[in-house]
C-alpha positions in Angstrom: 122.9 74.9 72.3 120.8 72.8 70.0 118.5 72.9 67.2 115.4 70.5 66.5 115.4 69.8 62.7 112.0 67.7 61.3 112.6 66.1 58.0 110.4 63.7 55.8 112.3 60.4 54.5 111.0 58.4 51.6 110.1 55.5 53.3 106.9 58.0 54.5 107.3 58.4 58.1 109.1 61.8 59.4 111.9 61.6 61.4 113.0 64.3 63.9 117.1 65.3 63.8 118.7 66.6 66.6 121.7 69.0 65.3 123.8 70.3 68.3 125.8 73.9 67.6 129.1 75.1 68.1 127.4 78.3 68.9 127.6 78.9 72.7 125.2 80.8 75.0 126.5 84.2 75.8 126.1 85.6 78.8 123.3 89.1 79.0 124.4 92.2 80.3 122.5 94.5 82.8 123.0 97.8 83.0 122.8 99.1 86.9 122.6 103.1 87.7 124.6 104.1 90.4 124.0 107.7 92.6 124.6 109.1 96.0 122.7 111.7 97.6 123.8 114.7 97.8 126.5 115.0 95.7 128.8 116.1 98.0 127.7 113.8 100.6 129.8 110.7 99.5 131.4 108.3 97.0 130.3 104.8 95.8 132.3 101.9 94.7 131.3 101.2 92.0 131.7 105.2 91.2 128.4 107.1 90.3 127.0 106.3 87.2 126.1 103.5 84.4 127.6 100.5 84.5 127.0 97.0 82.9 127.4 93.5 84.9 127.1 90.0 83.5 123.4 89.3 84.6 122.3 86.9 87.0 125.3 87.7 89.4 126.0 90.0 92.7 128.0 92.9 92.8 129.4 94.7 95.9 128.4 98.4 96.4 129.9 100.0 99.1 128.7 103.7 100.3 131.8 106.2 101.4 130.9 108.9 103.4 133.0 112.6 103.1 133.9 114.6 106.1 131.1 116.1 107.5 128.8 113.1 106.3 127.2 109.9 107.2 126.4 107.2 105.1 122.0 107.1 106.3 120.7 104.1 103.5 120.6 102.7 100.3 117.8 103.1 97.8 117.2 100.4 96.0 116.8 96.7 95.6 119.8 95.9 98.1 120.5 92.7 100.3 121.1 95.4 103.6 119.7 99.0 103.3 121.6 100.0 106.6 125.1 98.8 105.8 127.9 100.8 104.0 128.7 97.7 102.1 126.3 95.4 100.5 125.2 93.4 97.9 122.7 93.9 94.8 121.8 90.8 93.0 122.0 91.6 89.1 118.8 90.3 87.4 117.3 93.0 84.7 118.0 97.0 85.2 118.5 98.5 88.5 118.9 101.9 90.5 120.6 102.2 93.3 121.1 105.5 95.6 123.2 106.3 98.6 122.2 108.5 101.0 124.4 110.7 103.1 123.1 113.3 105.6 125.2 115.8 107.4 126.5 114.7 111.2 125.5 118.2 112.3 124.7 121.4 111.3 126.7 124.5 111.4 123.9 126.9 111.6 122.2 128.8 114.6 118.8 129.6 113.9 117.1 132.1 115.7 112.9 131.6 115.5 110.4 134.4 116.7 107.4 136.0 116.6 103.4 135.8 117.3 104.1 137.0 120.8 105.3 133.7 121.9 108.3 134.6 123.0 111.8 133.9 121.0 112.9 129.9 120.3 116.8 128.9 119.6 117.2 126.0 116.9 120.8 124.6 117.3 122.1 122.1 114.5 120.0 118.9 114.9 119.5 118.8 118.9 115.8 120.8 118.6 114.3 123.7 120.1 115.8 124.8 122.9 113.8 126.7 126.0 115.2 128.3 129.0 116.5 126.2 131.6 113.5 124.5 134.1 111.4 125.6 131.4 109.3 123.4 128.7 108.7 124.9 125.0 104.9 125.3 124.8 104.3 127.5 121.8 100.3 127.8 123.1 99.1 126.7 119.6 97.6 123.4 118.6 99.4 121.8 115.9 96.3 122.6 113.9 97.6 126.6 114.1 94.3 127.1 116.7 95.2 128.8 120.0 94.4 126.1 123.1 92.2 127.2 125.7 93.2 127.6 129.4 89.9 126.8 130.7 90.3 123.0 129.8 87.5 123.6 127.4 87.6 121.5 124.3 86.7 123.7 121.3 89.6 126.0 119.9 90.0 129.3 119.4 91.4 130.4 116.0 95.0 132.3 116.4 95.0 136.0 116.1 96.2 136.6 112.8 93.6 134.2 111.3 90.8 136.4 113.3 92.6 139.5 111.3 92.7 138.0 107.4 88.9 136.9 108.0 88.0 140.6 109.4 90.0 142.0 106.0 88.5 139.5 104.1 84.9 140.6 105.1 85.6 143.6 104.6 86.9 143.8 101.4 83.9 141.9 100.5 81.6 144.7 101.8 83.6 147.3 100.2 82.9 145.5 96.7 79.3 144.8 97.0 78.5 148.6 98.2 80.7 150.2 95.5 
């Protein structure tokens, strides 16, 4: 490191001095936040948490998934968002996430009601209808029962039909009393 000096000499011009340091540049830190989703889902190397790198260098980040888990992404400003290891190039402050999903799931949920008949929901594979049957639920994803005329307008499901009748009359029954 230097240091530009400007000092006038008596002969009346000004002469510029160039004074050179023994001081020596240090290198600047960055801090990086490290964190894995959800909690239980995994480890990273380096572990959750803060940590501090010399700036303007790469570090290696490596997502480990527990049993039951499966490394999905990484979050962040990452050379490979798909690989469990990769690189993060250490400029200024960063975050940086893991995310782990389960490979299945244990639970067997049973779905009915509405008078469309009863729907299974095993771990991650869907809804699951009778054999040689297909899973039409007779609703438009808009909650509006299709017609099976072929008809384009909608007809709203039952149980809207029912809050608007209480709703009207509860309205009645206000004005009149």
């Amino acid at each position: 490191m230097f240091y530009v000096a400007r000092t006038r000499v008596r002969l009346g011009f000004t002469a510029l001095v160039l004074i050179l340091s023994p001081v020596v540049c240090r290198a600047f830190e960055v801090a990086v936040l490290v964190q894995h989703t959800p909690e239980r889902g995994g480890a990273t190397t380096p572990d959750a948490g803060v940590h501090r790198f010399q700036g303007d260098s790469d570090v290696v980040l490596t997502a480990i998934p527990n049993p039951g888990f499966e490394f999905q992404y990484w979050l962040g400003d990452v050379d490979d968002p798909a690989a469990m290891t990769t690189r993060l190039f250490v400029n200024k402050p960063k975050i940086v996430i893991a995310v782990f999903a389960p490979t299945h799931l244990d639970e067997e949920v049973s779905l009915s009601g509405g008078g469309i008949g009863e729907v299974q929901w095993l771990g991650s594979g869907g809804p699951v209808a009778s054999p040689g049957e297909s899973f039409d639920s007779g609703f438009s994803s808009g909650g509006f029962r299709k017609r099976d005329n072929g008809d384009e307008g909608e007809i709203p499901e039952p149980a809207t039909m029912v809050l608007v009748a209480a709703g009207m009359l509860a309205m009645t029954r206000r004005r009149s009393g």
